[in-house]
N, C-alpha and C positions, 0 to 999 in steps of 0.2 A: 047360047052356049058360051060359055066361060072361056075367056082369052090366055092365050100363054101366060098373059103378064099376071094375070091372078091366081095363076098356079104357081109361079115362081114366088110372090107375094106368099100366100098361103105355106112354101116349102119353106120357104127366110124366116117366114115365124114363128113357123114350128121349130127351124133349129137353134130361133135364139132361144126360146122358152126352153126347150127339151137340151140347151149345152147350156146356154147362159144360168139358169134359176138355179141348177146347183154349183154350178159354178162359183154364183155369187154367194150363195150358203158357206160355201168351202172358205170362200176368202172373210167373211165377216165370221164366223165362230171363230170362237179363242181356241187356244191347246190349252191342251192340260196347265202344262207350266204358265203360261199367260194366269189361266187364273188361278192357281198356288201363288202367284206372286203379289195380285190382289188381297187375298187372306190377310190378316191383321196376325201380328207375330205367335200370339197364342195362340190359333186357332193352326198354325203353320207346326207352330210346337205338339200342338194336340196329333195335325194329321202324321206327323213324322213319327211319332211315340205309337200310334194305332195301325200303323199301314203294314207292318210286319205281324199283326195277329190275324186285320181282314184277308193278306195273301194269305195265312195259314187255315183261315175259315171259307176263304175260295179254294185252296185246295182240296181241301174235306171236301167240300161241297162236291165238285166235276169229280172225285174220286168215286164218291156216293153215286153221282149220276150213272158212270159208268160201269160201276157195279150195276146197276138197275138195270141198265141197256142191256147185259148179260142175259138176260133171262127171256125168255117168249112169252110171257104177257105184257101188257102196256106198261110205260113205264109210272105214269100214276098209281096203279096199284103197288108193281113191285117197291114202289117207295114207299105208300104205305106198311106194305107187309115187313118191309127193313123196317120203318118206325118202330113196330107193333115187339118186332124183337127185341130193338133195343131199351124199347120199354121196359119191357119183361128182364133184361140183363139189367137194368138199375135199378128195379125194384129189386130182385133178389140179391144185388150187391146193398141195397139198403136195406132189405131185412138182415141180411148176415151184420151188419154193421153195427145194428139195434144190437141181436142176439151179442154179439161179442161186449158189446157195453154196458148191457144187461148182466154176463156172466164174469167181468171186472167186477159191476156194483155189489154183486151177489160176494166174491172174494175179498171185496175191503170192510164189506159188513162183517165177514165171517172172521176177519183179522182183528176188526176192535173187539169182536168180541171175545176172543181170545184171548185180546192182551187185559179186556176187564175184567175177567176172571181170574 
């Protein structure tokens, strides 16, 4: 049978493993700004000029999600089913777009020929 001292053993190194390993994780990754500071100035330049469109495209995004969550079916479908609409809203905003450009070309034909006569 197994002695105190090999259970005490056994508990010591469970708690180094199980406090110390992320412990040590925590202390050796960088922050964020550690490495932004790394980056080479352009790339500093690029992340600073992009980082105000990606928060407006994470916005969208958790907006969308939660729109989805709304609804009682899964949320895989209910996002595809939002794709499917939004499809269909910029298809029909690109047909009218054609149509209206279509019926300019149709009035500036109809204008020279007027002014050729």
């Amino acid at each position: 049978m197994p002695s105190t001292k090999a259970y005490i053993k056994a508990i010591t190194a469970g708690a180094v493993l199980c406090i110390g390993g992320p412990a040590l994780v925590m202390w050796v990754t960088p922050s964020e700004e550690e490495i932004f500071k790394r980056y080479n100035p352009d790339l500093q330049k690029k992340a600073l000029a992009g980082r105000e469109q990606r928060q407006k495209d994470f916005d969208a995004f958790v907006g969308q999600l939660k729109e989805a969550s709304r609804s009682d079916k899964p949320i895989w479908i209910a996002q595809k089913e939002m794709d499917a609409k939004r499809s269909a809203v910029e298809q029909q905003a690109r047909m009218e777009e054609r149509e209206a450009f279509a019926a300019e070309t149709r009035r500036r034909q109809a204008e020279i020929r007027a002014s050729a006569q």
